[in-house]
The first five atom37 places (N, CA, C, CB, O) and aatype in JSON, in Angstrom:
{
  "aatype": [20, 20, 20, 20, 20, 20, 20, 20, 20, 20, 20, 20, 20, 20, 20, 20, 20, 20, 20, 20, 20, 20, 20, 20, 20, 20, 20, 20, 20, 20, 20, 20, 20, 20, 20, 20, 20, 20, 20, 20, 20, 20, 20, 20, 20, 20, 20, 20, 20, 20, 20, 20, 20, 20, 20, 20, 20, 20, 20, 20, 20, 20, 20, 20, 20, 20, 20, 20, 20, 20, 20, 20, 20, 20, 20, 20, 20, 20, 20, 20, 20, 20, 20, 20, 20, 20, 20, 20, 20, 20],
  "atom_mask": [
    [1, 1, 1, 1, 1],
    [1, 1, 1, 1, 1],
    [1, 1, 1, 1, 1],
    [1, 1, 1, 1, 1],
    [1, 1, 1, 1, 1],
    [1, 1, 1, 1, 1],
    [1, 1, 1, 1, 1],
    [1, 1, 1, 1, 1],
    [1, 1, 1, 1, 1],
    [1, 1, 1, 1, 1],
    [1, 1, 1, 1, 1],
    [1, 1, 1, 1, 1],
    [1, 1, 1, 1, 1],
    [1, 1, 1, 1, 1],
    [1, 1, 1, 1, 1],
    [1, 1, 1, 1, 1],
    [1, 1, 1, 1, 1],
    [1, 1, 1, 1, 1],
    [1, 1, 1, 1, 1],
    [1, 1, 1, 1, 1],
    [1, 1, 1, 1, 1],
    [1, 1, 1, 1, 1],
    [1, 1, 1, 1, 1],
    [1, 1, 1, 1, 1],
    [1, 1, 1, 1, 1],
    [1, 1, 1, 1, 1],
    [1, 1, 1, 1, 1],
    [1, 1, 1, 1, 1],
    [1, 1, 1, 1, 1],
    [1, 1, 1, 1, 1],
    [1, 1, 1, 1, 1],
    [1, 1, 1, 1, 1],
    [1, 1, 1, 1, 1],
    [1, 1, 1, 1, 1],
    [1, 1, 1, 1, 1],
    [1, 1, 1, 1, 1],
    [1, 1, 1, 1, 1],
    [1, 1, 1, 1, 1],
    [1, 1, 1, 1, 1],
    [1, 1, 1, 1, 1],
    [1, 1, 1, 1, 1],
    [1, 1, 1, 1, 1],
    [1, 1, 1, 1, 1],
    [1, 1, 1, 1, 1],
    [1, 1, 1, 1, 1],
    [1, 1, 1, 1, 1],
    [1, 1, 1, 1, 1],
    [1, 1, 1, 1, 1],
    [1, 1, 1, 1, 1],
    [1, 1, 1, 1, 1],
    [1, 1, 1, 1, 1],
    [1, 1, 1, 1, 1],
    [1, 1, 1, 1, 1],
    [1, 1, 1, 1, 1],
    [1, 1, 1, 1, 1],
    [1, 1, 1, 1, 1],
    [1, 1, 1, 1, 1],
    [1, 1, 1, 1, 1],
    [1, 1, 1, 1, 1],
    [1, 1, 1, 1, 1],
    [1, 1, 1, 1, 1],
    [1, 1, 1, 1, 1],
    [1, 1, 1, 1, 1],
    [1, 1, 1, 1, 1],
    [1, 1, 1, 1, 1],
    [1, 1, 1, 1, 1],
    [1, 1, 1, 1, 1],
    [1, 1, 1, 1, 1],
    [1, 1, 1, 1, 1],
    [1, 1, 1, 1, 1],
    [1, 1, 1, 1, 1],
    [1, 1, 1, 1, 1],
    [1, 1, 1, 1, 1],
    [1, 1, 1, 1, 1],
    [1, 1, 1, 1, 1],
    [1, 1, 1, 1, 1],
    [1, 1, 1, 1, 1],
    [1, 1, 1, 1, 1],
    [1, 1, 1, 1, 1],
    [1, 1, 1, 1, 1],
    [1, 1, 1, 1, 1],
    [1, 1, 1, 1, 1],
    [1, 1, 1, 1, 1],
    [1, 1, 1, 1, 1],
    [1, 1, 1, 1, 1],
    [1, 1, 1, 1, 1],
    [1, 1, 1, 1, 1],
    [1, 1, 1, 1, 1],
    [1, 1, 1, 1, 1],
    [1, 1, 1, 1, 1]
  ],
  "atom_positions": [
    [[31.87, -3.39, 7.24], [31.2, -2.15, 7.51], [29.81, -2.46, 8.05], [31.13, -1.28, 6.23], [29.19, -3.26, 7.36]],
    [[29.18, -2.0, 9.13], [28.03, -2.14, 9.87], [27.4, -1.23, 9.21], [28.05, -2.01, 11.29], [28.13, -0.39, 8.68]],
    [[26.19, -1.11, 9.06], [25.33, -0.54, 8.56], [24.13, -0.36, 9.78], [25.02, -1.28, 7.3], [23.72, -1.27, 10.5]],
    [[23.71, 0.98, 9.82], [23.08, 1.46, 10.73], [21.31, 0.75, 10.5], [23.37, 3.13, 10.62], [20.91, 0.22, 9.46]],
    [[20.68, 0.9, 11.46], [19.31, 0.63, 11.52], [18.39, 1.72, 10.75], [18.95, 0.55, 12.98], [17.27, 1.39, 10.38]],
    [[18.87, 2.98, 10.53], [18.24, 3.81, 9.34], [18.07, 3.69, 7.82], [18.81, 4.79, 9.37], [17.28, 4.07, 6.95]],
    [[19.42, 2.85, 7.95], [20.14, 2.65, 6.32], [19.11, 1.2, 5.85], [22.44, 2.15, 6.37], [18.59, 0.98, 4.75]],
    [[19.05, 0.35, 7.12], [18.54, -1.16, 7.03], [16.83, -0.74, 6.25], [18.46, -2.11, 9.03], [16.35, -0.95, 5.13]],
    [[16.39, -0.16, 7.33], [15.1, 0.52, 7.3], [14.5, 1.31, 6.09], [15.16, 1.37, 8.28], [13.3, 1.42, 5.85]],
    [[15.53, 1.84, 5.38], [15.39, 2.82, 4.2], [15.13, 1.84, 3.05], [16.77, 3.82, 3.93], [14.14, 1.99, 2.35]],
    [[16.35, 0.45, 2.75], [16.66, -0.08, 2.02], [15.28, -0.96, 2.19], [18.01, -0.45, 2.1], [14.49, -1.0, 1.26]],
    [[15.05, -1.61, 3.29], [14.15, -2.07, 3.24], [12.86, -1.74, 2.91], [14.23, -2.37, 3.91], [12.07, -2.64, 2.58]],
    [[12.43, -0.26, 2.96], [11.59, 0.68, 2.55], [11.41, -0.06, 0.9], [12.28, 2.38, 2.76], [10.61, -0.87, 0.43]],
    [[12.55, 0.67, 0.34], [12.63, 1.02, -0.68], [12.08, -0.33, -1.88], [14.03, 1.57, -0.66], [11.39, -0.12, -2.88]],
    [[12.6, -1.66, -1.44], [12.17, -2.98, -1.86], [10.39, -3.01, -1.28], [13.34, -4.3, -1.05], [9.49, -2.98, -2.13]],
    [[10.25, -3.04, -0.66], [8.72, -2.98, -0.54], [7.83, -2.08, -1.16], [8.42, -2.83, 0.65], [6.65, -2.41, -1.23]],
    [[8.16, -1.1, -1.58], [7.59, -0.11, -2.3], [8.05, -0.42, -4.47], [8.38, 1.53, -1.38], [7.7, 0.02, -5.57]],
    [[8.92, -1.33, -3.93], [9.34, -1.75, -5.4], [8.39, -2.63, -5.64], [10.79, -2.38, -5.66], [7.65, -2.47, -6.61]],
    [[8.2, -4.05, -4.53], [7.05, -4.72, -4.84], [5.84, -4.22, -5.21], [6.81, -5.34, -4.01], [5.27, -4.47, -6.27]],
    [[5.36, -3.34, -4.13], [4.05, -2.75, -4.28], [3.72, -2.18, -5.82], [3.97, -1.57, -3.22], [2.67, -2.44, -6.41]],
    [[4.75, -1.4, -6.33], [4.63, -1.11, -7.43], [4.49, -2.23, -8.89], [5.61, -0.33, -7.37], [3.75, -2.0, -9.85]],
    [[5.63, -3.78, -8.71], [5.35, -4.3, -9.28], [3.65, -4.99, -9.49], [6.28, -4.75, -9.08], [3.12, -5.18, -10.58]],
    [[3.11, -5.24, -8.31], [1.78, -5.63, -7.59], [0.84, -4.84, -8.45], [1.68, -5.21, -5.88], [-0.18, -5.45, -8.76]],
    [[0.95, -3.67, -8.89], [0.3, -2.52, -9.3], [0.65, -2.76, -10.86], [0.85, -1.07, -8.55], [-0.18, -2.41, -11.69]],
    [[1.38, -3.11, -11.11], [1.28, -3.13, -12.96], [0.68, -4.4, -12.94], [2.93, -3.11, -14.1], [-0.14, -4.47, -13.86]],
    [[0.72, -5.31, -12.35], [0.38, -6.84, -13.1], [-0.31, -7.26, -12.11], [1.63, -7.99, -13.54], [-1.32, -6.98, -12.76]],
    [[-0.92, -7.85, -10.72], [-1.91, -8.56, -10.28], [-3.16, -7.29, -9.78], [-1.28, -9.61, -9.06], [-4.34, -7.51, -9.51]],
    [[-2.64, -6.32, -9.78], [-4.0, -5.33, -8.97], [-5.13, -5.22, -10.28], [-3.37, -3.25, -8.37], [-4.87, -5.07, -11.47]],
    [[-5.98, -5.31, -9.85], [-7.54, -5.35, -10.27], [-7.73, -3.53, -10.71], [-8.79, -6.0, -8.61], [-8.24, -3.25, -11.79]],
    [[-7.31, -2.57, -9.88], [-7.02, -1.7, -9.55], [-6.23, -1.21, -10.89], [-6.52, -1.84, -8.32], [-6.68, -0.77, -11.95]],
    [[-4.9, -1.44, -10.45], [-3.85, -0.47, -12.08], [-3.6, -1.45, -12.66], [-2.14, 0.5, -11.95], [-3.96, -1.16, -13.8]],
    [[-3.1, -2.74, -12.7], [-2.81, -3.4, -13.99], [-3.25, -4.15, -14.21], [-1.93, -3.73, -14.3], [-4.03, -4.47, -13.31]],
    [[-3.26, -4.98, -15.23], [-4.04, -6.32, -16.33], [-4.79, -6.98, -15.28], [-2.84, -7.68, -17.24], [-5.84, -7.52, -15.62]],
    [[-4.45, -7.04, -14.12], [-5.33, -7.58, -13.5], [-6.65, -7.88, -13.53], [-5.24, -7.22, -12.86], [-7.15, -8.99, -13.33]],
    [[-7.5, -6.33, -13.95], [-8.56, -5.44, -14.05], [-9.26, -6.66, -15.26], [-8.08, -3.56, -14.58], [-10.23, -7.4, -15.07]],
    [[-8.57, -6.58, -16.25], [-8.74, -7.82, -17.33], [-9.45, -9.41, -16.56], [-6.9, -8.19, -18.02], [-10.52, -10.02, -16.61]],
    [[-8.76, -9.49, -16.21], [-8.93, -11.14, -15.4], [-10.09, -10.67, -14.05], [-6.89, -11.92, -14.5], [-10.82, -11.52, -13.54]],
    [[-10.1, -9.52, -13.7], [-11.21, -9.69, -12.61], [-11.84, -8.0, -12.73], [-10.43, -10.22, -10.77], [-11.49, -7.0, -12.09]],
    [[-13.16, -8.18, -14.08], [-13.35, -6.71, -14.28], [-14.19, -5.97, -13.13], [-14.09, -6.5, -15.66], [-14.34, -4.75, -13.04]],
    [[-14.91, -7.36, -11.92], [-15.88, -6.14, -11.17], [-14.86, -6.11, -9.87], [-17.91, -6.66, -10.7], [-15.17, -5.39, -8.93]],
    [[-13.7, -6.86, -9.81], [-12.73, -6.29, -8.36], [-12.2, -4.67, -8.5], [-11.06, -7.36, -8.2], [-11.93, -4.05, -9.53]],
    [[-12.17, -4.34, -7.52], [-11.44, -2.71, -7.44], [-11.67, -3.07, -5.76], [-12.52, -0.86, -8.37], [-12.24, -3.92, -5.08]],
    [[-10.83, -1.8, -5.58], [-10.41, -1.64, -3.98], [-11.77, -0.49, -3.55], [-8.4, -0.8, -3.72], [-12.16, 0.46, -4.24]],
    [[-12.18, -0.82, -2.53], [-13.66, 0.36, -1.72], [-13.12, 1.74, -1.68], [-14.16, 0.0, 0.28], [-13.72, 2.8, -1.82]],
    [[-11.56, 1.44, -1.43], [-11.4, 2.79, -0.95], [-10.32, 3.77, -2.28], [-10.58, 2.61, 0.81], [-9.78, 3.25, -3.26]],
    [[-10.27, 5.0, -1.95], [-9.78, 5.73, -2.77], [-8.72, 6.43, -1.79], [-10.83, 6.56, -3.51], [-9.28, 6.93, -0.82]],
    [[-7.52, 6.56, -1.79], [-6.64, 5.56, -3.47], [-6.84, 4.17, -2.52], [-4.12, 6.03, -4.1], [-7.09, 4.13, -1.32]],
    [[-6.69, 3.2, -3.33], [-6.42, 1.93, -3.27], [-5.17, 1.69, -2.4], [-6.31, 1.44, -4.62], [-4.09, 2.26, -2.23]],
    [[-6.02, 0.16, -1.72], [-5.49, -0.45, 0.02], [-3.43, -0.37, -1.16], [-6.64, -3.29, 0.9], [-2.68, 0.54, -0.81]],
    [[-3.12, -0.97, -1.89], [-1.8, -0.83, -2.2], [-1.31, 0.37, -2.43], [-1.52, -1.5, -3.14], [-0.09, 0.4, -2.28]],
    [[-1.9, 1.58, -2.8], [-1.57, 3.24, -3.06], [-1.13, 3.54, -1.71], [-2.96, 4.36, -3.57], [-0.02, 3.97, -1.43]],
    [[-2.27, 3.23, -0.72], [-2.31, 3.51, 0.26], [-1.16, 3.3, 1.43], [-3.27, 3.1, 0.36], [-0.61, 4.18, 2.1]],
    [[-0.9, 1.61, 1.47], [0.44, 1.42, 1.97], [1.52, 1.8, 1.55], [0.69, 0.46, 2.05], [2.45, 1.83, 2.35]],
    [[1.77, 2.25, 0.05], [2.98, 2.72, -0.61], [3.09, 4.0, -0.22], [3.0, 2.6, -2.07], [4.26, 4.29, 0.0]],
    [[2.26, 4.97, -0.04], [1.97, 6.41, 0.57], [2.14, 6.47, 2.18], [0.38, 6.87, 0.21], [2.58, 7.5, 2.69]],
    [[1.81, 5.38, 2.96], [1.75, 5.77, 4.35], [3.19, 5.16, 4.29], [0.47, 5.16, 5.48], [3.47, 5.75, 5.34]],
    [[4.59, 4.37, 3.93], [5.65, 4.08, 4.31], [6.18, 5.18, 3.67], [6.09, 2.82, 4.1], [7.29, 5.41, 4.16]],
    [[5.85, 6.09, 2.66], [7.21, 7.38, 2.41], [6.52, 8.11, 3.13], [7.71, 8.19, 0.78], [7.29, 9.01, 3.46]],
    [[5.14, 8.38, 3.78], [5.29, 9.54, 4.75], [5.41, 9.26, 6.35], [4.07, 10.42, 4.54], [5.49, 10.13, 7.22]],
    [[5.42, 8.07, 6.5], [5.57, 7.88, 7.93], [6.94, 6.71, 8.73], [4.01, 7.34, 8.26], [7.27, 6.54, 9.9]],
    [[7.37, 6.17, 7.56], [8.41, 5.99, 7.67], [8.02, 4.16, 7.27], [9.06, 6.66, 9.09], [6.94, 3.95, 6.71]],
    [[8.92, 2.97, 7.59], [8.61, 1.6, 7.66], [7.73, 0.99, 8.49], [9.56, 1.04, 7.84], [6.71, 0.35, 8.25]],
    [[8.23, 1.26, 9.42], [7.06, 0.43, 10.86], [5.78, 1.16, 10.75], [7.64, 0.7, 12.85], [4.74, 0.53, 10.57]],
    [[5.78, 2.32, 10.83], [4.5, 2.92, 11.22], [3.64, 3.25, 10.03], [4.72, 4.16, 12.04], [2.44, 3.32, 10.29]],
    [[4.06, 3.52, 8.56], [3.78, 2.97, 7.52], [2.75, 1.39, 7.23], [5.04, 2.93, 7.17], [1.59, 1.26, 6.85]],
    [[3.58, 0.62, 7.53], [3.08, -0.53, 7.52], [2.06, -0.93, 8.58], [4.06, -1.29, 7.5], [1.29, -1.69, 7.99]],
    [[1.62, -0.8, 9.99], [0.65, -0.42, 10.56], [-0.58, 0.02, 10.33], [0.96, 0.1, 10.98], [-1.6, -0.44, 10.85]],
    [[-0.54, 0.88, 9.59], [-1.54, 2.17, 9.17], [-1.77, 1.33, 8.05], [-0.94, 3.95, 8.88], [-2.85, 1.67, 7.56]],
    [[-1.16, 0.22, 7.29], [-1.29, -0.15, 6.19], [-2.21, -1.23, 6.6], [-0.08, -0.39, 5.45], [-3.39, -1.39, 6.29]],
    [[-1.6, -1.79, 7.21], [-2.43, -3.16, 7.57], [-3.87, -2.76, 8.61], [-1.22, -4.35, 8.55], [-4.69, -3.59, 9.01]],
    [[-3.88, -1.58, 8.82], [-5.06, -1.07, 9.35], [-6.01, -0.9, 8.49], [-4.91, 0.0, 9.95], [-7.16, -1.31, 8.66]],
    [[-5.64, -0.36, 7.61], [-6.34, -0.18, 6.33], [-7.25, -1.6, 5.72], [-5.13, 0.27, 5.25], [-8.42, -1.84, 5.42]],
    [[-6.15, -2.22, 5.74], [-6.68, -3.69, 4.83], [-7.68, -4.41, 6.28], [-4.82, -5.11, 4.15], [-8.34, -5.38, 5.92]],
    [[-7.82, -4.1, 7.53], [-8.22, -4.64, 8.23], [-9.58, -4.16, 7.99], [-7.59, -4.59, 9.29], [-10.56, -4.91, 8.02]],
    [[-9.65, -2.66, 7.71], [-11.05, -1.67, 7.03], [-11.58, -2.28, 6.0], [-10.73, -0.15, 6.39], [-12.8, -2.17, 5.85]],
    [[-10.73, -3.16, 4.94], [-11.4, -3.26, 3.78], [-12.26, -5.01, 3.64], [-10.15, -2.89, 2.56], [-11.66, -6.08, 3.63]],
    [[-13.69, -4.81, 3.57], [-13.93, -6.32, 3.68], [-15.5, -5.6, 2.73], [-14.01, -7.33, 5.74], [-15.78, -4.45, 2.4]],
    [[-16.19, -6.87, 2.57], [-17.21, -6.48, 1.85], [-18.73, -5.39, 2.77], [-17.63, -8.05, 1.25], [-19.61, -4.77, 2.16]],
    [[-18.61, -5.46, 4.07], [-19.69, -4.9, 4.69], [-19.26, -3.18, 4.7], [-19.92, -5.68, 6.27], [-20.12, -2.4, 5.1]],
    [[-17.88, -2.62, 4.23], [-17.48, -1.5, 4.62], [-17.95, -0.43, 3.05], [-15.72, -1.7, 5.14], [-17.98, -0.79, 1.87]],
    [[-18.21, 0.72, 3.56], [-18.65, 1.58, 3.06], [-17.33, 1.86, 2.09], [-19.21, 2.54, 4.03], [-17.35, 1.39, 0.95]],
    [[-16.59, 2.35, 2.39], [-15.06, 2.35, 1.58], [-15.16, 3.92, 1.51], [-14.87, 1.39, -0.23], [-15.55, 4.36, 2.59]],
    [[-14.93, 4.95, 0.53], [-14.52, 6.06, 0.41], [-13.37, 6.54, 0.08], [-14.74, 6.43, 1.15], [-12.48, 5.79, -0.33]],
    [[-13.18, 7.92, 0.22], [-12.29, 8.91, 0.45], [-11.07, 8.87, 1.73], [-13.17, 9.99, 0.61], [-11.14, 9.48, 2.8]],
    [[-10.2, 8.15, 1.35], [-9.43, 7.74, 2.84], [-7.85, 8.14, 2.79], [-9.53, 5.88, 3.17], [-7.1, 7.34, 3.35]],
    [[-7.32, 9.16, 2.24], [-5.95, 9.45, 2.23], [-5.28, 9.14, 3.07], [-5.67, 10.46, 2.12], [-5.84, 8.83, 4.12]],
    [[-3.69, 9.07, 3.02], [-2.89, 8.92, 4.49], [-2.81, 9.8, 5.0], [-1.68, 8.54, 4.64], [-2.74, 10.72, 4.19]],
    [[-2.78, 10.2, 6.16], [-3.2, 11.48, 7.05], [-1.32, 11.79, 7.63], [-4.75, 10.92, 8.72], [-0.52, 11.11, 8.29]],
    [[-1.26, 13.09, 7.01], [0.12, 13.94, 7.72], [0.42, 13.82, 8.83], [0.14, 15.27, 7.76], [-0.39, 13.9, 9.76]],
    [[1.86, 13.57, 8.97], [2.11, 14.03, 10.3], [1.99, 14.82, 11.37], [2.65, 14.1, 10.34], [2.62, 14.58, 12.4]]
  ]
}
């Protein structure tokens, strides 16, 4: 049985957003124990560069998700102001 490029795309979605979430209980500085091991790290921006990619792939799909994601992290360095930065609707 072939499996379509939607189905590939979804599934693949779906594991990356599983990581992200694991990422988020245990190494993020941000939501889990992490915070413990590194109390002055946090992310500049609100929600956080991993919220953020997990939010822009269920509203914009895999590819373009991930784009916008890695755009993001390209924003985040120590000279940047950070803020209020939601994923922006279609």
């Amino acid at each position: 049985m072939r499996l379509k490029m939607a189905n590939v795309s979804q599934i693949i979605s779906k594991i990356i957003i599983k990581l992200i979430n694991i990422y988020q209980h245990t190494l993020s500085p941000d939501h889990g124990w992490g915070r413990l091991l590194f109390s002055r790290a946090g992310c500049r921006f609100y929600p956080s560069c991993s919220e953020y990619i997990k939010q822009s792939i269920i509203e914009r799909g895999l590819l373009i998700g991930l784009i916008f994601g890695f755009k993001r992290l390209g924003r985040c360095h120590p000279f940047s102001l950070g803020g209020y930065d939601p994923v922006r609707k279609q």
